[in-house]
PALUMNU-567800 format. One record per residue: residue number from 1; z, x, y of N, C-alpha, C in turn. Coordinates in Angstrom, 3 decimals. Example, Ala and Ser with C-alpha at 12.3 -4.5 7.8 and 13.67 -1.06 7.14 Angstrom:
BEGIN
SITE|n|nc3|nc1|nc2|cac3|cac1|cac2|cc3|cc1|cc2
SITE|1|7.800|13.190|-5.690|7.800|12.300|-4.500|7.800|13.200|-3.300
SITE|2|7.080|12.850|-2.250|7.140|13.670|-1.060|7.870|12.900|0.030
! end
This chain:
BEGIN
SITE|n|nc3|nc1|nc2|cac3|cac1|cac2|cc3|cc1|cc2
SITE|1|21.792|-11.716|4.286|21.888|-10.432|4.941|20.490|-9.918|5.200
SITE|2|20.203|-9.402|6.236|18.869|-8.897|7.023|18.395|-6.928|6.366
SITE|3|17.780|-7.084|5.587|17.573|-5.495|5.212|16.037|-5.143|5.973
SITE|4|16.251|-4.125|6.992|14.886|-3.756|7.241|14.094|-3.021|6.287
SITE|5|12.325|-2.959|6.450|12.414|-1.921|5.554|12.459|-0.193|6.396
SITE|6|12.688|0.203|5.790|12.377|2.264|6.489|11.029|1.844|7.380
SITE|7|10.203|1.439|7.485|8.883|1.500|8.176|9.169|0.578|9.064
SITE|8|9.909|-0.296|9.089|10.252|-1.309|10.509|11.326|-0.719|10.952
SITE|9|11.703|0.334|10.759|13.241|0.300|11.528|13.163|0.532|12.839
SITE|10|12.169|1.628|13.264|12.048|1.891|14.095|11.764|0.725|15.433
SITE|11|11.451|-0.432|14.953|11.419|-1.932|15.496|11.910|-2.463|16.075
SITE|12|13.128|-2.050|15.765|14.583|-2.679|15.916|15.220|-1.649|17.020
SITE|13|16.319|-2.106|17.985|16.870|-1.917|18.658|18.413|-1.666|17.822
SITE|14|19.366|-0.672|18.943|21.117|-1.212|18.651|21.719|-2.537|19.175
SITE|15|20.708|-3.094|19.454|21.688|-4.368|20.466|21.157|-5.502|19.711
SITE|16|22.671|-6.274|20.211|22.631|-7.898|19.481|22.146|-8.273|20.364
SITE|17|21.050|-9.455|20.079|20.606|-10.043|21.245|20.641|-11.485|21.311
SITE|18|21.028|-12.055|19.903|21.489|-13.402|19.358|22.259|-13.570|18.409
SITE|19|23.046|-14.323|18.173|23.458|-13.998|16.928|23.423|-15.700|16.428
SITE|20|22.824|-16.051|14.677|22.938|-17.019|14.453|23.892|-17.867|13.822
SITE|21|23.727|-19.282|14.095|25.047|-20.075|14.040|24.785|-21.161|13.005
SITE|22|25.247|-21.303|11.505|25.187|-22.332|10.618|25.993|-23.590|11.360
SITE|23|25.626|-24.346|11.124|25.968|-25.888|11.758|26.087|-26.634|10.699
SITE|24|26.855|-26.890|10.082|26.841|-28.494|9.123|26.474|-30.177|9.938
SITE|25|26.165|-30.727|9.833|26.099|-31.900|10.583|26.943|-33.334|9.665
SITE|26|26.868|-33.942|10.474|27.574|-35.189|9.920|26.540|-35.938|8.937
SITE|27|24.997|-35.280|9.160|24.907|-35.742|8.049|24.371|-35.420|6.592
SITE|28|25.400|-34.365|6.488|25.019|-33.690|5.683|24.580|-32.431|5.059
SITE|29|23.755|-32.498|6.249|22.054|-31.208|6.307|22.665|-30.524|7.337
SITE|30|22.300|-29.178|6.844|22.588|-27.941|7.896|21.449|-27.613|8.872
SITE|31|22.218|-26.620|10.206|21.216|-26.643|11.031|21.569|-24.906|11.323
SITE|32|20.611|-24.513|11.563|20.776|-22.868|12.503|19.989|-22.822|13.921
SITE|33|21.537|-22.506|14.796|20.797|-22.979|16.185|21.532|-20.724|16.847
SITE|34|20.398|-20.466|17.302|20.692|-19.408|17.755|20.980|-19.456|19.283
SITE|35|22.189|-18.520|19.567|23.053|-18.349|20.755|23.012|-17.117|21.179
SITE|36|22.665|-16.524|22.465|22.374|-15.464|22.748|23.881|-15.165|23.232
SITE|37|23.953|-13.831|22.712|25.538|-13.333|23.122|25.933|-13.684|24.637
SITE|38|24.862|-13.470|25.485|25.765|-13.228|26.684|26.161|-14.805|27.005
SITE|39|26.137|-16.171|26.353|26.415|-17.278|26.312|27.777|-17.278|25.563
SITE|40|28.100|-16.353|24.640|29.407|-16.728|23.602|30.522|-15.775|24.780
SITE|41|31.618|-16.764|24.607|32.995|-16.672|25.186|34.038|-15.855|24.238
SITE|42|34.656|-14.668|24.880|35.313|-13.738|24.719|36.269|-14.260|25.477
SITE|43|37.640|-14.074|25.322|38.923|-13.732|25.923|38.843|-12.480|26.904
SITE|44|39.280|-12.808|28.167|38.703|-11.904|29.304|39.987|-11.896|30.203
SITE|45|40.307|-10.783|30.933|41.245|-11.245|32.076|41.261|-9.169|32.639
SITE|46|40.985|-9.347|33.434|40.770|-8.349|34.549|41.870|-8.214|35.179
SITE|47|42.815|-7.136|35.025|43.919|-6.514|36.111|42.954|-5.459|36.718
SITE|48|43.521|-5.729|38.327|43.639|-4.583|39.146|44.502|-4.320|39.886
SITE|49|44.361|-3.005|40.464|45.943|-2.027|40.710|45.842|-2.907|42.369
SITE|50|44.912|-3.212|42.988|45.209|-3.626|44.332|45.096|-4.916|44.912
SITE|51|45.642|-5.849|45.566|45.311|-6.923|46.317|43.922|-7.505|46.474
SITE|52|43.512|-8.889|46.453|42.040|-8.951|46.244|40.997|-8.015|45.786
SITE|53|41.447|-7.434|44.112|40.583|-7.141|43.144|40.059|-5.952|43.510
SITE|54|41.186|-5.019|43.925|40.381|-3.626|44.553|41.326|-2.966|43.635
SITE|55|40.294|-1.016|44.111|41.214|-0.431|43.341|40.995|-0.026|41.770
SITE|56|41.571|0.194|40.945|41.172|0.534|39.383|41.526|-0.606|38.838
SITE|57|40.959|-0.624|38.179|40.649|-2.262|37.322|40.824|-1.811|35.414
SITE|58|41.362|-3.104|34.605|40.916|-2.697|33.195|40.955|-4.139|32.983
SITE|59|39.512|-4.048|31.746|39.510|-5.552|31.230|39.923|-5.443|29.929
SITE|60|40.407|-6.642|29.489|40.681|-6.873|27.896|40.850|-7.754|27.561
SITE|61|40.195|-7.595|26.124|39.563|-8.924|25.573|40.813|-9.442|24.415
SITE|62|41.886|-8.505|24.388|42.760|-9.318|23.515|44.201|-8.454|24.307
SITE|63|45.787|-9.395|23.403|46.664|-9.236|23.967|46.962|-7.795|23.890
SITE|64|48.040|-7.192|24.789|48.585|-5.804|23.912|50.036|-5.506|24.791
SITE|65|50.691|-4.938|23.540|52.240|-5.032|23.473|52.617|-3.793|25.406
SITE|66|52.549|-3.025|25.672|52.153|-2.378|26.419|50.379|-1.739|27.434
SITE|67|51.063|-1.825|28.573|49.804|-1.392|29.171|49.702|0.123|30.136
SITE|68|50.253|0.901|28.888|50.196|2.331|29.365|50.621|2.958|30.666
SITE|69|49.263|3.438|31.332|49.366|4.284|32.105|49.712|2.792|33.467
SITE|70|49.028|1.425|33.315|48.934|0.463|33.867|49.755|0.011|33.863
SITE|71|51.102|-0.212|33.669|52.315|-0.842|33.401|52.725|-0.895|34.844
SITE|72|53.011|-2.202|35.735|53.599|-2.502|36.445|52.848|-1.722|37.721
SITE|73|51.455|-1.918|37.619|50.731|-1.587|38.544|49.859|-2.774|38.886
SITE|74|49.897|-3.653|38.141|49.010|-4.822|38.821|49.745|-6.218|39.737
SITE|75|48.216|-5.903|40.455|48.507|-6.664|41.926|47.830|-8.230|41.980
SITE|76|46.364|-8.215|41.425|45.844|-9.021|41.655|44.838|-9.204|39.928
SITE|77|44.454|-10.369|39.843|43.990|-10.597|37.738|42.810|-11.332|38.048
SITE|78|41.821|-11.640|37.137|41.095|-12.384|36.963|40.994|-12.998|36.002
SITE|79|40.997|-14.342|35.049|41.091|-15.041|33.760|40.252|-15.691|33.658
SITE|80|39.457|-15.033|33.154|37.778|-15.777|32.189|37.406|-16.219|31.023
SITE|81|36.916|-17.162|30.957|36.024|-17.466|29.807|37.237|-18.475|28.804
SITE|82|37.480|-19.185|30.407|38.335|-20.345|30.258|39.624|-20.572|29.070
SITE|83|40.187|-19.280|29.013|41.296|-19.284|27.931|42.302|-18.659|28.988
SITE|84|43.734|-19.476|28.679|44.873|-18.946|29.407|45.399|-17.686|28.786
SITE|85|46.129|-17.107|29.903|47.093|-15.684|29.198|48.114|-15.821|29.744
SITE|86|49.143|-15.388|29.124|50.436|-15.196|29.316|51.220|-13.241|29.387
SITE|87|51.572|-13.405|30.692|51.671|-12.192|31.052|53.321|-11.889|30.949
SITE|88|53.925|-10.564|30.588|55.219|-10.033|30.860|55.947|-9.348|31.951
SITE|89|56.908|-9.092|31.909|57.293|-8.297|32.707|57.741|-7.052|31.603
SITE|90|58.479|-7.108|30.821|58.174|-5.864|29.841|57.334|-5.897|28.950
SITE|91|57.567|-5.031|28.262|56.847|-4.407|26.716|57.136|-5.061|25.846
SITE|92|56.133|-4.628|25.035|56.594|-6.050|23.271|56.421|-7.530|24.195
SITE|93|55.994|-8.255|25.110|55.918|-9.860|25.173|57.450|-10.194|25.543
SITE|94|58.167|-9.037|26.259|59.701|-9.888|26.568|59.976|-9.778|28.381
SITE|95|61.092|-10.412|28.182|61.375|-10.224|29.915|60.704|-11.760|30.385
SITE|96|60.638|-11.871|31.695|60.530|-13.245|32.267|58.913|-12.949|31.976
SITE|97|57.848|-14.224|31.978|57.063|-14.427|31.652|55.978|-15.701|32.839
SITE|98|55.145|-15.187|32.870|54.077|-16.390|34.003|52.613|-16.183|32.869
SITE|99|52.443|-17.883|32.971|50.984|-18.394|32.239|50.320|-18.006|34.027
SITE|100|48.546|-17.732|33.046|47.831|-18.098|34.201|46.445|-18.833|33.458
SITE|101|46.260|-19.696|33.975|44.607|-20.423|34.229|43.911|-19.816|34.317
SITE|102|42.146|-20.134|34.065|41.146|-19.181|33.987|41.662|-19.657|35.749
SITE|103|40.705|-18.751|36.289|40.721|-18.500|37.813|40.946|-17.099|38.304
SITE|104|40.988|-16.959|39.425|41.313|-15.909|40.527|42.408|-15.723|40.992
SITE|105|43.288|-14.523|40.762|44.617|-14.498|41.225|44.636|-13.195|42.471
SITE|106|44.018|-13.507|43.967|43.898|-12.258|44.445|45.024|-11.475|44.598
SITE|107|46.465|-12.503|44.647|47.548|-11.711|45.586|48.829|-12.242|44.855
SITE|108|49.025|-11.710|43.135|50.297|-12.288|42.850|51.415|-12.241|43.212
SITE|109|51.573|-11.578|43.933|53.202|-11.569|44.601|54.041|-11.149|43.611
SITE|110|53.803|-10.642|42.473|54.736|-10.021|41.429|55.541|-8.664|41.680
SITE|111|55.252|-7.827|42.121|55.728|-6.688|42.562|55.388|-5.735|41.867
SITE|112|54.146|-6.482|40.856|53.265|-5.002|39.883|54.636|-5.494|39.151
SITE|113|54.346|-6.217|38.585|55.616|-6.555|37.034|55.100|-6.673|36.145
SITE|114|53.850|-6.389|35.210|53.180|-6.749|34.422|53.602|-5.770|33.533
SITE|115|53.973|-5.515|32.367|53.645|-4.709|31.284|53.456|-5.315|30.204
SITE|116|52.945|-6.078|29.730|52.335|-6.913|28.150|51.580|-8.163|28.684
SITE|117|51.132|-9.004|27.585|49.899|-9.682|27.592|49.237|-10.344|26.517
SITE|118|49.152|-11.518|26.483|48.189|-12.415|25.254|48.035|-13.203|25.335
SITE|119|46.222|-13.845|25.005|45.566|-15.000|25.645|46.311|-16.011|24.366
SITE|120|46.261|-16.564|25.117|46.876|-18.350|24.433|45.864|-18.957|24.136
SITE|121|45.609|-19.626|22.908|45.237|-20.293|22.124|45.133|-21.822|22.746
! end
């Protein structure tokens, strides 16, 4: 664990700017190889309310049982950081159901049926 002292703090920033990674190796001996965040992969997928990605947008980085005020307003998704999601037509994860691929979905043809959501493993 990293303790500054009071006289360096001021040094330091709020932002992560790497974060480090223990490695075991095959042979044996450990390694620490540092990865700058904006390289590490989050679960990502972008609804928006309009046809080719217009319009009000919300991203999220994990599943959720309902999507509020957003429920059955999305038109068009985006799925990043190469993990699939599986989308609803109701609440709670029920009702008919479509996987999507990382990729670009400008024009789902759903009819704004979306209300739930969770990236697949």
């Amino acid at each position: 664990m990293f303790t500054a002292k009071k006289s360096n703090q001021g040094k330091f920033n709020s932002r992560i700017t790497a974060v480090g990674l223990l490695i075991a190796s095959a042979m044996g001996g450990f390694a620490l190889q540092i990865v700058p965040v904006s390289a590490q992969k989050t679960p990502d997928v972008i609804l928006y309310e309009g046809r080719n990605f217009t319009g009000r947008a919300i991203r999220l980085t994990k599943g959720v049982d309902s999507l509020g005020r957003f429920n059955n307003k999305t038109s068009s998704i985006k799925v990043l950081n190469n993990q699939k999601w599986q989308f609803w037509a109701k609440k709670n994860k029920k009702g008919r159901s479509i996987i999507l691929s990382p990729g670009n979905y400008p024009n789902l043809n759903l009819n704004n049926d979306i209300e739930s959501l969770k990236g697949l493993k």
